[in-house]
C-alpha positions as semicolon CSV with decimal commas, in nm:
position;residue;x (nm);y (nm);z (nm)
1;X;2,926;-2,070;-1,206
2;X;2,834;-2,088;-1,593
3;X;2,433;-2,107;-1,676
4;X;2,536;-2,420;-1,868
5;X;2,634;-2,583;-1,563
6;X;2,360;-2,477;-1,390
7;X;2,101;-2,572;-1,611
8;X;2,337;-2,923;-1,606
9;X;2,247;-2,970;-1,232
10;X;1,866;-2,863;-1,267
11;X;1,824;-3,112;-1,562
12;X;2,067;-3,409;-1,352
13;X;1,859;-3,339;-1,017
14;X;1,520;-3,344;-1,239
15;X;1,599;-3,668;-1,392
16;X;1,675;-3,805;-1,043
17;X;1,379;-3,677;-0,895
18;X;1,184;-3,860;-1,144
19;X;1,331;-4,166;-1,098
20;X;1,307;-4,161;-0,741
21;X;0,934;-3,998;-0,741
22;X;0,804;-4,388;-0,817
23;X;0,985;-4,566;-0,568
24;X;1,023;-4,290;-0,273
25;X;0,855;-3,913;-0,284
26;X;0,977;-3,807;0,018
27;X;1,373;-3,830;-0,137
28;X;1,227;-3,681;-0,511
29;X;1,148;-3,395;-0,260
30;X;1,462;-3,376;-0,070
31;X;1,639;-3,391;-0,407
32;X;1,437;-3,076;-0,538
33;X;1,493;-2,865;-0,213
34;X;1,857;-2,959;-0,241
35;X;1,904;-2,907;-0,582
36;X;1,772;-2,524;-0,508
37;X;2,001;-2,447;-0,203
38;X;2,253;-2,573;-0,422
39;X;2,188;-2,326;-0,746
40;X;2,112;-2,068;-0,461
41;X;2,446;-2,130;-0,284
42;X;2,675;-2,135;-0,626
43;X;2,488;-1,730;-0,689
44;X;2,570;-1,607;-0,378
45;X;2,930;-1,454;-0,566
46;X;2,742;-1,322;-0,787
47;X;2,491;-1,160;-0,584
48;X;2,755;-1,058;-0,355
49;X;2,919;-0,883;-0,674
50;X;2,622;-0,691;-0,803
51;X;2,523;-0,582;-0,437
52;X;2,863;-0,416;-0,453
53;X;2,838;-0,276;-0,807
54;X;2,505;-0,079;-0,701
55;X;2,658;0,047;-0,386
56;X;2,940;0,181;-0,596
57;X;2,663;0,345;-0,817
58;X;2,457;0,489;-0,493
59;X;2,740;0,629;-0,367
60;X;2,835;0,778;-0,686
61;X;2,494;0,931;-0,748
62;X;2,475;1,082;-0,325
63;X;2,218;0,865;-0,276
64;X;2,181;0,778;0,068
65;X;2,299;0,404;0,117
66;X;1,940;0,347;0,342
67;X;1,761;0,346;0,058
68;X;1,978;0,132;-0,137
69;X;2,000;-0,076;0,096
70;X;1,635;-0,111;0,144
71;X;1,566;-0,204;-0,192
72;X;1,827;-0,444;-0,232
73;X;1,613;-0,577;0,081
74;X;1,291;-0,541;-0,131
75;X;1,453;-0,755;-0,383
76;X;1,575;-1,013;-0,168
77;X;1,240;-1,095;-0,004
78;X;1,087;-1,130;-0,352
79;X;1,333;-1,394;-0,444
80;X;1,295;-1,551;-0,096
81;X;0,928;-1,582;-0,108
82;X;0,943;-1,712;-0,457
83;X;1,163;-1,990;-0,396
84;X;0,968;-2,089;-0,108
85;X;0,650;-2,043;-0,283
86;X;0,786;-2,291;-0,524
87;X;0,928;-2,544;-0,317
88;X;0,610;-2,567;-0,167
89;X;0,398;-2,635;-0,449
90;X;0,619;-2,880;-0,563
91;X;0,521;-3,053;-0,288
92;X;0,168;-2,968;-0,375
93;X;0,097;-2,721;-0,114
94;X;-0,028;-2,465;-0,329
95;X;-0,294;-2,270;-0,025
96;X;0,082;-2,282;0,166
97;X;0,220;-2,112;-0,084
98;X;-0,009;-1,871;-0,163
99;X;0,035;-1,770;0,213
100;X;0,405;-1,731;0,125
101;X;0,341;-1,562;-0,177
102;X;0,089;-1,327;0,044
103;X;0,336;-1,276;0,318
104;X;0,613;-1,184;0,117
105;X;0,407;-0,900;-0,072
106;X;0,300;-0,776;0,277
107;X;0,683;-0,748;0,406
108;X;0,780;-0,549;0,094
109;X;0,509;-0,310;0,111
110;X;0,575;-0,251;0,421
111;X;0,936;-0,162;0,343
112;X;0,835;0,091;0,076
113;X;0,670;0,274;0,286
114;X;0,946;0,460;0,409
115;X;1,068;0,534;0,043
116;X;0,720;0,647;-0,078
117;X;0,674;0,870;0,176
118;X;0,984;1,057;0,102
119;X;0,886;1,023;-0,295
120;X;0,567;1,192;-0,172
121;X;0,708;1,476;0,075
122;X;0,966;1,549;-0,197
123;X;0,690;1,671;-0,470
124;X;0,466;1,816;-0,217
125;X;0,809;2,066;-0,184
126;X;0,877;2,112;-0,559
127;X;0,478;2,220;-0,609
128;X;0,401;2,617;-0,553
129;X;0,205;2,675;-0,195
C-alpha cells in the first residue's frame, strides 16, 4: 500500500472521528482503533518482506538466526506497546498507558539479556588473562 493512501485513510478516519466525537464518543473511538488495525493490517506485506530481507542478511553474515530472531522480537514489542500506548490515550487513559509503555520496556529488556550477556562473555575472551 502507497503512504499516500495511507495517509488518505488516517486523514478520512480523522475527519470521521471528528464528526462523530460530538454526537457519539464511543464510535469516534471505535473509528480510531479501526482505522489502526486497518494501517496495521495493509503493513503486514511489508513487514513480512523486510523480516525476510534481514534473515537473508543473518544468514549471509553466519549469524545465528536466534539472535535475529530475537531482535526482530525486540522490535515488534516496541511497535506493539506503542500502538497500544496510543490507542489508549486517545481515549484519555494516559496512567494506562504509561503502564503499557512500562510493560513493554520491561519485556524487551528482558529479551536482551540473553544478547548482552553473550556481547559481554565475548570481550571478556578477546581481553589478555
Amino acid at each position: 500500500m502507497d503512504i499516500v493512501q495511507i495517509v488518505g485513510i488516517g486523514l478520512i478516519a480523522t475527519f470521521l472521528a471528528i464528526v462523530v466525537k460530538e454526537q457519539k464518543p464511543v464510535f469516534a473511538f471505535t473509528i480510531t482503533v479501526f482505522t489502526g488495525a486497518i494501517i496495521f493490517l495493509f503493513l503486514i506485506g511489508e513487514i513480512q518482506h523486510i523480516i525476510q530481507m534481514l534473515e537473508g542478511l543473518a544468514s549471509k553474515a553466519n549469524i545465528e538466526i536466534i539472535y535475529v530472531e530475537t531482535v526482530l522480537k525486540i522490535i515488534g514489542i516496541a511497535y506493539i506497546a506503542e500502538f497500544g500506548a496510543q490507542i489508549t490515550r486517545d481515549a484519555g487513559q494516559g496512567a494506562i498507558a504509561s503502564k503499557i509503555e512500562l510493560a513493554g520496556k520491561l519485556l524487551i529488556m528482558a529479551m536482551a539479556i540473553p544478547i548482552l550477556k553473550l556481547i559481554i562473555e565475548t570481550v571478556l575472551q578477546l581481553l589478555p588473562s
